[in-house]
C-alpha positions in Angstrom: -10.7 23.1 20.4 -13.5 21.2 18.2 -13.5 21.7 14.3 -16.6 21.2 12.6 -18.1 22.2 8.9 -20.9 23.4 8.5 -23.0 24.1 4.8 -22.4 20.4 3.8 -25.7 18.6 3.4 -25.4 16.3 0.7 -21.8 15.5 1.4 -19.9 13.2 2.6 -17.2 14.3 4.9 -14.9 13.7 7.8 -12.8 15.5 10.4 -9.6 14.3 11.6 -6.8 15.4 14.1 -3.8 15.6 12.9 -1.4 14.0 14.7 2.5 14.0 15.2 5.0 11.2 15.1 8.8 11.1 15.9 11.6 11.6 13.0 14.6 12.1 14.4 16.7 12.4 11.1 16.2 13.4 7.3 15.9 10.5 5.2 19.6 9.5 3.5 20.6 10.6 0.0 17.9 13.5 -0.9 18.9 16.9 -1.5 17.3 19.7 0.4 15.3 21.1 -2.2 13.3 17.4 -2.1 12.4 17.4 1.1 9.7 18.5 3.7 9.8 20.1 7.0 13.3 22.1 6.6 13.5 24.1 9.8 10.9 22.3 11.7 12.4 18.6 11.6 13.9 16.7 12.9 12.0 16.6 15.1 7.8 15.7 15.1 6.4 15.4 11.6 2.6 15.2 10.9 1.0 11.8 9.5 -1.1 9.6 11.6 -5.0 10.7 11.4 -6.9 10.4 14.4 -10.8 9.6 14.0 -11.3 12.6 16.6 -12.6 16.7 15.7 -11.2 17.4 19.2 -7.3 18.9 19.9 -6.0 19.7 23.1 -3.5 22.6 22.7 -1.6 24.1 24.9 0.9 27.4 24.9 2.8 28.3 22.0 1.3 24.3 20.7 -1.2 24.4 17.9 -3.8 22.0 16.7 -4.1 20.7 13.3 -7.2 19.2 11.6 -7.3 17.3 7.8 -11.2 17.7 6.1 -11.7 14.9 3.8 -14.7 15.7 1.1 -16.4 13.2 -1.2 -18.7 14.7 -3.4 -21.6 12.5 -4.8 -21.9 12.2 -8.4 -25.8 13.3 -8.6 -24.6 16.9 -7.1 -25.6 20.2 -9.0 -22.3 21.9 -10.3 -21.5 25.3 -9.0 -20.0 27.3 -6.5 -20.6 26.0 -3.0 -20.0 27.9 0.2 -19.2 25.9 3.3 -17.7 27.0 6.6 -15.1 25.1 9.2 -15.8 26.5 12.6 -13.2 26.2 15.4 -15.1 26.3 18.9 -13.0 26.9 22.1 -14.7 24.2 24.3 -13.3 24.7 27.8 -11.6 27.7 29.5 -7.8 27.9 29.7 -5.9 30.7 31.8 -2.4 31.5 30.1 -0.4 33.8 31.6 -3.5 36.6 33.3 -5.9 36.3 30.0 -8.9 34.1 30.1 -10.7 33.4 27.6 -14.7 32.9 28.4 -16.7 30.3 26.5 -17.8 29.5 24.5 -15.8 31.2 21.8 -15.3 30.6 18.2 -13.8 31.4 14.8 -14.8 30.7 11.3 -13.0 30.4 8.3 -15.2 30.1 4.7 -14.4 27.7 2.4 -15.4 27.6 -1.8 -15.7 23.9 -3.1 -16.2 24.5 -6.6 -18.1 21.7 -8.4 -17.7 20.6 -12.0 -20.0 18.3 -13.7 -17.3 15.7 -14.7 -18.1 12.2 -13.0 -14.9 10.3 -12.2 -15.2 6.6 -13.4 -13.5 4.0 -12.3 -9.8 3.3 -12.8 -9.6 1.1 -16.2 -6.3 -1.2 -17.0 -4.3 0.1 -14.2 -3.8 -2.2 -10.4 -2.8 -1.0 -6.9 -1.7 -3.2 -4.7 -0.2 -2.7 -1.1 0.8 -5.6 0.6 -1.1 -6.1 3.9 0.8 -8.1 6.6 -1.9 -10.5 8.7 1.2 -11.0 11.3 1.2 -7.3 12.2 -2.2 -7.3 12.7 -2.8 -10.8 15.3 0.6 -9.3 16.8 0.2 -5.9 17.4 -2.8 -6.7 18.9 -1.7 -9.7 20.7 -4.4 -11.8 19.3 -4.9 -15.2 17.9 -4.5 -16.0 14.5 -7.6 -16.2 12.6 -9.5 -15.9 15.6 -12.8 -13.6 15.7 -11.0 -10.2 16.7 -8.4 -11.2 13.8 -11.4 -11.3 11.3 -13.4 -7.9 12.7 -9.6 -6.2 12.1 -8.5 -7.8 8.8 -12.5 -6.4 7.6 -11.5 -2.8 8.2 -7.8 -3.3 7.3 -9.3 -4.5 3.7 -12.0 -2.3 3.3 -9.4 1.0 4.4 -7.5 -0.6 0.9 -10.5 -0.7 -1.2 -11.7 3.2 -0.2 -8.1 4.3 -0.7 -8.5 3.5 -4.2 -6.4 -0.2 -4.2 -7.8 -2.3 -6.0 -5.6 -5.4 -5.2 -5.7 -7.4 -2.0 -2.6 -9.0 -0.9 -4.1 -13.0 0.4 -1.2 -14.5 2.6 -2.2 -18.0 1.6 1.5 -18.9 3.1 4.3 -16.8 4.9 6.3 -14.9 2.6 9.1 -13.3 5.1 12.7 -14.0 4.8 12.6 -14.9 8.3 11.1 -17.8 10.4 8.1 -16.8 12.4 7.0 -18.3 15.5 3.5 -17.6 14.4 3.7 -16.5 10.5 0.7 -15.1 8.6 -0.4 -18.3 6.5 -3.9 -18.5 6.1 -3.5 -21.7 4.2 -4.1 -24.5 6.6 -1.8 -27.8 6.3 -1.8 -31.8 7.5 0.7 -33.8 7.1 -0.5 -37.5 6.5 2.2 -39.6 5.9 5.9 -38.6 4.3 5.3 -35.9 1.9 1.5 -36.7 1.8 -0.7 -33.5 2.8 -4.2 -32.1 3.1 -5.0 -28.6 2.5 -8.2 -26.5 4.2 -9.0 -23.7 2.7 -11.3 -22.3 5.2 -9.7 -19.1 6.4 -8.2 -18.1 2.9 -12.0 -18.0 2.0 -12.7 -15.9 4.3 -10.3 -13.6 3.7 -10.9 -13.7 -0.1 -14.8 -13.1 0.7 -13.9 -10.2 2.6 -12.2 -8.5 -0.3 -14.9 -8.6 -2.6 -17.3 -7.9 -0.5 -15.2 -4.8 -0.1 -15.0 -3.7 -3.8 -11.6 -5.8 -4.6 -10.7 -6.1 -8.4 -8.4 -8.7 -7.9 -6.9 -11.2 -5.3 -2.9 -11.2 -4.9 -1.2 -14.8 -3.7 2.3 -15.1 -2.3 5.6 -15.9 -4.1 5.8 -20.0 -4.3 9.6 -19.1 -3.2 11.9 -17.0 -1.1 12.7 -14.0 -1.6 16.0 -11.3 -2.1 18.8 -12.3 -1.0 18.3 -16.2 -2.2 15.3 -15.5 -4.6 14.4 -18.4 -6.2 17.0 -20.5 -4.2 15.1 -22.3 -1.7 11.1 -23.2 -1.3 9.2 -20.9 0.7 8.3 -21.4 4.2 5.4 -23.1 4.6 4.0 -24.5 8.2 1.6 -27.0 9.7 -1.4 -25.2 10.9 -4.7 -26.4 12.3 -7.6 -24.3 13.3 -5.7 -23.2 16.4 -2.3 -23.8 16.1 0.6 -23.2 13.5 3.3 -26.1 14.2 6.5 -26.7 12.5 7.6 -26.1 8.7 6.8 -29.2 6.6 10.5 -29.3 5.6 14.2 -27.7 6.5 14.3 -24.2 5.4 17.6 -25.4 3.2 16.3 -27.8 1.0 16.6 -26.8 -2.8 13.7 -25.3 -4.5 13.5 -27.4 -7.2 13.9 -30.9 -4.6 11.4 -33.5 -4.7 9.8 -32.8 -1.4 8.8 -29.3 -2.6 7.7 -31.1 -5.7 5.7 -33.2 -4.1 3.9 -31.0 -2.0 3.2 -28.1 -5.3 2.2 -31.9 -6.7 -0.5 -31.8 -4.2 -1.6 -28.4 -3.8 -1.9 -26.7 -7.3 -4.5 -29.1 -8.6 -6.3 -28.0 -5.4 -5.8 -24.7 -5.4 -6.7 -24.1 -8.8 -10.0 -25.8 -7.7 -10.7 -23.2 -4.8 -10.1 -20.1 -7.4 -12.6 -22.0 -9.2 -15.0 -22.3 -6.8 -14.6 -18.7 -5.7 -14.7 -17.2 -9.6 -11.7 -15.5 -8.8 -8.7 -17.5 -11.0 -9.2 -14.9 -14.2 -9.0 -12.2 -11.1 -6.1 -13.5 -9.9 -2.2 -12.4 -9.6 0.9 -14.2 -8.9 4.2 -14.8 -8.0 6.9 -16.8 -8.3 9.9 -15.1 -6.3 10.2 -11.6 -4.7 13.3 -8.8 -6.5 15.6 -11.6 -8.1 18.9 -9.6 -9.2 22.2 -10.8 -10.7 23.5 -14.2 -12.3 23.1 -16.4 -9.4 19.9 -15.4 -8.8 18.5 -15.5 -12.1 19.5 -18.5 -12.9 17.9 -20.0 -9.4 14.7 -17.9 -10.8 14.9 -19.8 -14.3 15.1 -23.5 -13.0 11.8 -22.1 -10.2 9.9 -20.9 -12.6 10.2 -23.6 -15.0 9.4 -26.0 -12.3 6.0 -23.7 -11.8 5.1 -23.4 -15.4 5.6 -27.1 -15.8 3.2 -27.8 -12.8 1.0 -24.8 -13.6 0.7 -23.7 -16.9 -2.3 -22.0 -16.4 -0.5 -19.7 -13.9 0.6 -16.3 -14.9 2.9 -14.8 -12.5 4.7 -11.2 -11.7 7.5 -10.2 -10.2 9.5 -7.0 -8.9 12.6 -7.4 -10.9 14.5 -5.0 -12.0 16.9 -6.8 -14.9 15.9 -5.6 -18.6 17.2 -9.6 -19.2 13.8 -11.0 -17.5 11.8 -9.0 -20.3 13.9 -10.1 -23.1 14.1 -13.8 -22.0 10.2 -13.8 -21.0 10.9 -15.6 -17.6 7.8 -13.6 -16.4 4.3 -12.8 -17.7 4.4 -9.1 -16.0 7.5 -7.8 -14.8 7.9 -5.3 -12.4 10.7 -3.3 -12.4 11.3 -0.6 -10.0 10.6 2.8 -11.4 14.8 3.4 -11.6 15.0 0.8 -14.4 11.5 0.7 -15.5 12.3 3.1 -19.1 14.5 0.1 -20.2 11.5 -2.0 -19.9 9.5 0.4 -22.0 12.4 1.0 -24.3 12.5 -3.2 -24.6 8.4 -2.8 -25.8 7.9 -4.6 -22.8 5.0 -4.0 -20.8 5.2 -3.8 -17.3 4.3 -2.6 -13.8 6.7 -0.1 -11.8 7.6 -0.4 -8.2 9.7 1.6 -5.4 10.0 0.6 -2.0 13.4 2.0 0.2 15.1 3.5 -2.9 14.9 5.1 -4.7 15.4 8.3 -3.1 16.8 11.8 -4.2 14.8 13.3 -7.2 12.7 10.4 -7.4 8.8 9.8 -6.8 8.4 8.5 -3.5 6.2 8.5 -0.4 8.3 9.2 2.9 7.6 10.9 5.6 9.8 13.7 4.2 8.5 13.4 0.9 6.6 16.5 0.4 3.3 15.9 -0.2 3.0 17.4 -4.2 6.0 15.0 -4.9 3.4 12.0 -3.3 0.5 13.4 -5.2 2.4 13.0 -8.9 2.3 8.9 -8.5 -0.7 8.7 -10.7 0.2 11.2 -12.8 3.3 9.9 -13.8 2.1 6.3 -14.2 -0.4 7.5 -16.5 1.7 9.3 -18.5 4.7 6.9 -18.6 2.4 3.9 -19.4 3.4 1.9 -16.3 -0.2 -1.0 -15.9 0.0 -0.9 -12.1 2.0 0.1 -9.1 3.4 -2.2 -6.4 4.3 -1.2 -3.1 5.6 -3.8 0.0 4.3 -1.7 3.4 1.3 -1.2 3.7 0.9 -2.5 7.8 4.7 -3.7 8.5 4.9 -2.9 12.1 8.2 -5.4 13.4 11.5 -4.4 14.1 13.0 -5.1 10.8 13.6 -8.7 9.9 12.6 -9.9 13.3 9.8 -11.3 14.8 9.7 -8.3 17.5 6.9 -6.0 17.3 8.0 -2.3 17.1 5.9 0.5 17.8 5.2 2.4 14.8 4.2 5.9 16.6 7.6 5.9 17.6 9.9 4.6 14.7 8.3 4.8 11.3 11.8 2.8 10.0 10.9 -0.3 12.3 14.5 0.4 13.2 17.0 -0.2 10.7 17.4 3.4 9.3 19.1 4.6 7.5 18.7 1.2 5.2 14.8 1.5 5.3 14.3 5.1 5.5 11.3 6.6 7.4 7.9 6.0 6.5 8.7 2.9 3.5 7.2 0.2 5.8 4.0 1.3 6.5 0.9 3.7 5.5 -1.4 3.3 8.5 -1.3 3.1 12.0 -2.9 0.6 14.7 -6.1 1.8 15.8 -8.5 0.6 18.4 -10.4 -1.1 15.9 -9.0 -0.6 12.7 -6.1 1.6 10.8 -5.4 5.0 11.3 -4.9 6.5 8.3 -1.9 8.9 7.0 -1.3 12.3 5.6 0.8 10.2 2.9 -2.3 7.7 2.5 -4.4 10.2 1.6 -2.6 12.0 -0.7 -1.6 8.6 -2.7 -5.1 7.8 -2.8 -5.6 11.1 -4.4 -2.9 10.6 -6.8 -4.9 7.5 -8.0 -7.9 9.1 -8.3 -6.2 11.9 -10.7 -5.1 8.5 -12.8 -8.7 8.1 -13.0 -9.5 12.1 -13.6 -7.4 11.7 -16.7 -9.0 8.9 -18.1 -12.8 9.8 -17.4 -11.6 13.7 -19.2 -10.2 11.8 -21.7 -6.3 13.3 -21.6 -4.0 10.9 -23.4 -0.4 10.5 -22.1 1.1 12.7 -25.1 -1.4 15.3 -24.2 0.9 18.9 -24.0 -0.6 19.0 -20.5 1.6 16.7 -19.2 4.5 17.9 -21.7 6.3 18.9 -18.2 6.6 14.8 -16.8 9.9 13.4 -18.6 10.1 10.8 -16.0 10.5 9.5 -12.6 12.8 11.7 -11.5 11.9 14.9 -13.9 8.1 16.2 -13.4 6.3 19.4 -11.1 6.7 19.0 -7.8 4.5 22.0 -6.5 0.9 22.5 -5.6 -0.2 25.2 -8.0 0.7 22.5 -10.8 -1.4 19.8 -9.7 -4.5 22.9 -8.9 -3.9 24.7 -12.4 -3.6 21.3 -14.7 -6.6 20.2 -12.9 -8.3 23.3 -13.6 -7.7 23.3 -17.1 -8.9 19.4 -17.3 -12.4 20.1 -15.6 -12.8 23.4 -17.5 -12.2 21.5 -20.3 -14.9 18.8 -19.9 
């Protein structure tokens, strides 16, 4: 069966297949009312998007198709009529009925156009982390070789269109564990003890990429390890040449705070800070010091690292997902961010702040799961508009390894890389491997629309305290159905 539409000179458009991925069990800790696909899963959920207007369907199977519409900004407003027409394009016997060819159906569709232009998102950054490693290994290529660079191009620009405006730069590895061949763009030479040179050659290139693409801002690893020892120990950073990565440049225990790691941040800030120069990026910049630090221990490891940072690089802002009120209150960050459970006592602290969810949290809360329904997904920029959050961080955009391992999984199969119920399905990753480039997702798109609507509300003008938006209390109170999102979008174009 081929799906096509027809009426839309002008437009920009594009036909997908809809395809159908494994989920074998209900995500943990969510009541029934939350979630998507009661009666039909377990069992195969739509999400990936194939680039193809073709489905082959067999008995009792059916074929499903996703129509995305962009509609330029120099259209006429008004009613416009288009058509998506189903053609049966080969002859199938079922049963003693044949159907001859050709045969087709249509089905009219009303896009109805407004004369509101949608400007950019103002004060407000997106940022999914991309993993490099995914990429070189799911395709079993090298690192920073030619393929790697024609992938990593449509892996970035697929972030830019989906309305992220942040690109994750693995400068250096930022994975609990020890890779064989780690995404670190940065490349490394030892000279003598604790003596190094730096190349920035492919962190360039990457960089270059992004803007090319649209990027409003370049995002640079945490300087130090991440939950479960946040802050404890330096982070893993190897020898690499053009061709090779070698060994780490020092034992994976050694304090964070020692006088190797000392000597090497020594060495590379004053450089660094000379590349974001050099590029015109520094003011464009974001980063971190260590990933989700949480109790005594590990804020006090976070204190002594990120006074060894600011001391070294005052010129450096950082941000980090942390959820403790305490680093607002004792300013051991320039831009927390908290995840969305704990993010009101930020606001309640008049501390500004990002918001964040990754596995958790699940029941009544905004997420993006595979059994998330989709009007939940959609509310993201709604509520960040309304609750004042100034960005949104996510972890998995690409994460494709068995959990914690070096071992590539295969995300078609297991969209929880295997350790559900812990990571719950459809938290690591967005898009799917394609031939040459992601796949998109039903839960992609539907995000990406969620930021646009951040952007619908600002270009309408609609403040947060407008009574439009009366109904979202919080991250776990707000609509959650379609006709919501259609009638309060209604009443905004009508209005402008």
């Amino acid at each position: 069966m081929r799906c096509e539409l027809l009426g839309a000179a002008g437009l920009k458009f594009q036909v997908r297949r809809v395809g159908f991925v494994p989920l074998p069990n209900f995500n943990t800790y969510v009541p029934k009312d939350e979630l998507e696909g009661l009666g039909f899963i377990p069992g195969l959920c739509p999400d990936p998007l194939f680039p193809e207007s073709t489905a082959n369907i067999g008995p009792e199977g059916n074929g499903v198709f996703w129509i995305s519409l962009a509609i330029p900004e120099d259209i006429e407003p008004g009613l416009r009529r288009l058509t998506v027409r189903f053609t049966l394009e080969n002859e199938f016997a079922y049963t003693d009925f044949v159907r001859p060819v050709p045969w087709s159906m249509d089905l009219p569709v009303q896009v109805d156009v407004r004369s509101l232009v949608i400007q950019p998102r103002r004060d407000f950054s997106v940022t999914h982390w991309i993993s490099a490693d995914s990429i070189w290994e799911y395709y079993k290529i090298e690192p920073c070789g030619e393929r790697f660079w024609e992938l990593a191009d449509a892996y970035i620009e697929d972030l830019i269109t989906h309305n992220v405006d942040v690109v994750y730069t693995p400068i250096f590895n930022n994975r609990h564990e020890i890779l064989v061949r780690p995404a670190q763009l940065l490349r490394v030479h030892r000279t003598g003890p604790d003596v190094y040179e730096f190349d920035f050659t492919d962190v360039r290139r990457w960089v270059r990429i992004a803007l090319k693409h649209g990027a409003a801002h370049l995002e640079f690893p945490h300087f130090f390890t991440p939950a479960p020892t946040s802050a404890k120990y330096p982070q893993h950073i190897f020898e690499r040449d053009a061709k090779k990565i070698g060994p780490m440049l020092w034992p994976p225990e050694i304090s964070a705070t020692s006088d190797t790691y000392r000597r090497f941040l020594e060495q590379f800030i004053p450089q660094f800070k000379a590349f974001l120069e050099e590029e015109n990026i520094l003011d464009k910049s974001f980063f971190h010091c260590a990933d989700e630090p949480d109790g005594d221990v590990q804020i006090a490891d976070y204190r002594k690292s990120r006074a060894m940072l600011r001391e070294l690089a005052p010129w450096m802002k950082v941000m980090d997902a942390m959820s403790d009120p305490r680093f607002a209150t004792d300013h051991l960050t320039d831009m927390p961010v908290p995840s969305i459970v704990t993010a009101p006592e930020f606001t309640k602290a008049h501390c500004p702040a990002w918001a964040y969810f990754c596995c958790g949290p699940r029941g009544f809360y905004l997420q993006r799961l595979l059994d998330t329904p989709l009007p939940k997904i959609r509310m993201a920029g709604w509520l960040f508009y309304k609750l004042g959050a100034k960005g949104f961080l996510h972890w998995g955009h690409n994460y494709w390894f068995v959990f914690c391992s070096g071992t590539m999984d295969d995300p078609f199969n297991d969209a929880s890389v295997g350790a559900w119920p812990g990571e719950p399905y459809g938290d690591p990753f967005v898009v799917y491997p394609g031939a040459n480039g992601p796949i998109d997702s039903i839960r992609w798109e539907v995000l990406a629309e969620s930021f646009q609507d951040y952007a619908l509300l600002q270009s309408a003008g609609i403040k947060p305290d407008d009574p439009l938006l009366d109904s979202l209390k919080d991250y776990q109170t707000f609509p959650k159905t379609e006709n919501w999102l259609a009638e309060v979008r209604r009443k905004i174009l009508m209005r402008s």
